[in-house]
C-alpha positions as CSV (number, residue, x, y, z in Angstrom):
1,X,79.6,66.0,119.8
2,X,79.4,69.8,118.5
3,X,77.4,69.7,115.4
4,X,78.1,73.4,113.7
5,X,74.9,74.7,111.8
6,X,75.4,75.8,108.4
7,X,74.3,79.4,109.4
8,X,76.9,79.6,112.0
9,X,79.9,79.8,109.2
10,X,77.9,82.4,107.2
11,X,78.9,86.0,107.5
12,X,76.7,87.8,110.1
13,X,77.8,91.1,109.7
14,X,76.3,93.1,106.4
15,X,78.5,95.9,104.6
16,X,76.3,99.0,105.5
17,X,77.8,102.5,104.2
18,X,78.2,103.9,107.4
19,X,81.3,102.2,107.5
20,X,83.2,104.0,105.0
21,X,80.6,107.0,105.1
22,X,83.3,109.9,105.9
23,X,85.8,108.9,103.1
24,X,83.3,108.5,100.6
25,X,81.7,111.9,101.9
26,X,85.2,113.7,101.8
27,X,85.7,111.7,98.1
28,X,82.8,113.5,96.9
29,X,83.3,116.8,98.2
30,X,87.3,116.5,96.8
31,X,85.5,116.1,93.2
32,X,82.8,118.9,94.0
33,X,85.7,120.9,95.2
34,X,88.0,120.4,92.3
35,X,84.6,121.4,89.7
36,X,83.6,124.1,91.5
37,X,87.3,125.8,91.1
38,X,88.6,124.5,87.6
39,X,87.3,126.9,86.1
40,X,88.8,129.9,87.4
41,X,92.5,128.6,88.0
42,X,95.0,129.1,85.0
43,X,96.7,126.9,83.4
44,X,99.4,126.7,85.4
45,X,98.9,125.7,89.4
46,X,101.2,126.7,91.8
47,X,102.0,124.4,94.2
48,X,105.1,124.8,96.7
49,X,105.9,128.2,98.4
50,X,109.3,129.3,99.6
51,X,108.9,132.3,102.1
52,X,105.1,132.8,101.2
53,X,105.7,133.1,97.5
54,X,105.3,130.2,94.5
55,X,108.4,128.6,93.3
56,X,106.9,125.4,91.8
57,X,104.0,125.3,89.6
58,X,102.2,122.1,87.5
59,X,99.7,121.9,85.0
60,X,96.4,122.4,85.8
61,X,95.2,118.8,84.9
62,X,98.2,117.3,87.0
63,X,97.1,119.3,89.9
64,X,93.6,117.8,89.9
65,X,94.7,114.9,89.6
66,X,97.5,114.9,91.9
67,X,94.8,115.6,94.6
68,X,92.0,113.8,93.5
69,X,93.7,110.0,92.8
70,X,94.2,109.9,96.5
71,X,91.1,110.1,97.7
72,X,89.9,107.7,95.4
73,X,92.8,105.3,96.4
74,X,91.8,106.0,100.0
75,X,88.2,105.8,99.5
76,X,88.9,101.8,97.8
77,X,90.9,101.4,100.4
78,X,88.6,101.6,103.6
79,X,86.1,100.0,101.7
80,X,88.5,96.7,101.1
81,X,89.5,96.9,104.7
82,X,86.3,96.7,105.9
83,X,85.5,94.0,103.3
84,X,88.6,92.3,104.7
85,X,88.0,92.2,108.4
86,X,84.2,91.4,107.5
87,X,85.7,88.3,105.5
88,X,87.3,87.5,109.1
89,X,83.6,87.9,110.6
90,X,82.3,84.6,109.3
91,X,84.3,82.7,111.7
92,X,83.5,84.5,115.1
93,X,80.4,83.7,117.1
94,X,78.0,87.3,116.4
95,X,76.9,87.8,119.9
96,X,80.8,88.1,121.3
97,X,82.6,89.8,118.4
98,X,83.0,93.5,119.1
99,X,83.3,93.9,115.1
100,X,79.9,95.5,114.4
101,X,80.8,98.5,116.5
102,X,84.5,98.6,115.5
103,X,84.0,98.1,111.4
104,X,83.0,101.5,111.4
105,X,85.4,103.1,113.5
106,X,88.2,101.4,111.2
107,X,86.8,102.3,107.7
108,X,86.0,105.7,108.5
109,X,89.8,105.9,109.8
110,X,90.6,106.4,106.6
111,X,89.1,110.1,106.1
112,X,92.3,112.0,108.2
113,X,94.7,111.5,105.8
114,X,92.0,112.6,103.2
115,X,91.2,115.8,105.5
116,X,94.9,117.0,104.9
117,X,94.6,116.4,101.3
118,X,91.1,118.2,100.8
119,X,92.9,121.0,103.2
120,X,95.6,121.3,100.7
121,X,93.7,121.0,97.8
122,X,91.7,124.1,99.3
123,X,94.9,126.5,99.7
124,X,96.2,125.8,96.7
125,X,92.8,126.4,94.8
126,X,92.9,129.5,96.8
127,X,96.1,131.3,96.8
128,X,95.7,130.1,92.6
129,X,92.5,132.1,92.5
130,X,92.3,134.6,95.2
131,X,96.1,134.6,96.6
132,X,94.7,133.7,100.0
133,X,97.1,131.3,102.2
134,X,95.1,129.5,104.7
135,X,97.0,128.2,108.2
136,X,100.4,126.6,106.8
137,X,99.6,122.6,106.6
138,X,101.4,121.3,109.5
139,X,99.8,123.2,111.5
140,X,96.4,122.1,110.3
141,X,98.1,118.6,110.1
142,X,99.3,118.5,113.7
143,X,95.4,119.4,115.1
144,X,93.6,116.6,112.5
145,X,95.9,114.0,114.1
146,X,95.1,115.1,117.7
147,X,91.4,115.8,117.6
148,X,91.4,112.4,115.0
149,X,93.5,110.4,118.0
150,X,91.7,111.8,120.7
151,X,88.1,110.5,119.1
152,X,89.9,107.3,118.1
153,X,90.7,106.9,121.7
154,X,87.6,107.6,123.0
155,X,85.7,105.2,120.5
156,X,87.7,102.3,121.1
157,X,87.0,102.6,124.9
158,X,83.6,102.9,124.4
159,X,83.8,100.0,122.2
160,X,85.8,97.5,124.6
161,X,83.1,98.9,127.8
162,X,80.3,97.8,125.5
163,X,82.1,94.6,124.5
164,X,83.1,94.2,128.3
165,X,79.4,94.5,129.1
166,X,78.0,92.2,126.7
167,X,80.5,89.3,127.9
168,X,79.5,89.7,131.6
169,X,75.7,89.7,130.7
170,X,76.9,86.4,128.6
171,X,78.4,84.7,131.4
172,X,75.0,85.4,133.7
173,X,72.7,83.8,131.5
């Protein structure tokens, strides 16, 4: 007869902010960002180039937020996935769930989408302000998501060696 402790069903695993630590970082500098430039864009923005010259322009208030709603939505959104998958926790034995060193690889996930934006964001403020054009964004798009799946890559591996590790040391005792 298995007689299942009352602990055993609580969650384990405690919400810590390192989880979602880069896109509440990149959040906060999208906001520092957007007050540190305000002030010296017009009142027009422009926003899409044809052949290195503007050829659509928005308001400056729909511009900031047109940049800054996404990070908040993405900054929500890794913290409700990791409040999600923690939820999932409860029901998994602590010492073989590989969650603790996963959670904050999947809620910091969220920041490389977020990196494009806050890239953006930063031509646009410049070439408004200084007419400086930065790298054109698929180019800066294309290295996020290789550097951004070559770490992902290498974190998960290290993750499953760890977890591989802990099962073998499990099955010895």
């Amino acid at each position: 007869m298995v007689v299942i402790n009352a602990t055993q069903t609580e969650n384990k695993i405690r919400f810590r902010w390192t989880y979602v630590v880069l896109p509440a970082a990149l959040f906060l500098l999208a906001i520092i960002l957007a007050a540190c430039f305000y002030p010296f864009l017009s009142d027009e923005i422009a926003y899409h180039f044809q052949n290195d010259s503007p050829d659509k322009w928005l308001s400056r208030g729909a511009f900031i937020g047109w940049m800054v709603i996404p990070q908040v939505f993405f900054t929500f959104l890794s913290i409700i996935v990791v409040r999600i998958v923690m939820l999932g926790s409860r029901y998994l034995p602590q010492y073989s769930s590989p969650l603790p060193s996963i959670l904050p690889i999947m809620g910091n996930m969220v920041a490389l989408p977020q990196i494009v934006l806050i890239f953006s964001m930063l031509d646009f403020f410049l070439y408004n302000v200084y007419q400086i054009n930065l790298i054109p964004l698929w180019i800066f798009t294309i290295i996020v998501l290789v550097l951004g799946a070559v770490i992902l890559i290498a974190l998960f591996i290290r993750t499953i060696r760890r977890y591989r590790r802990r099962q073998a040391n499990i099955r010895q005792e």
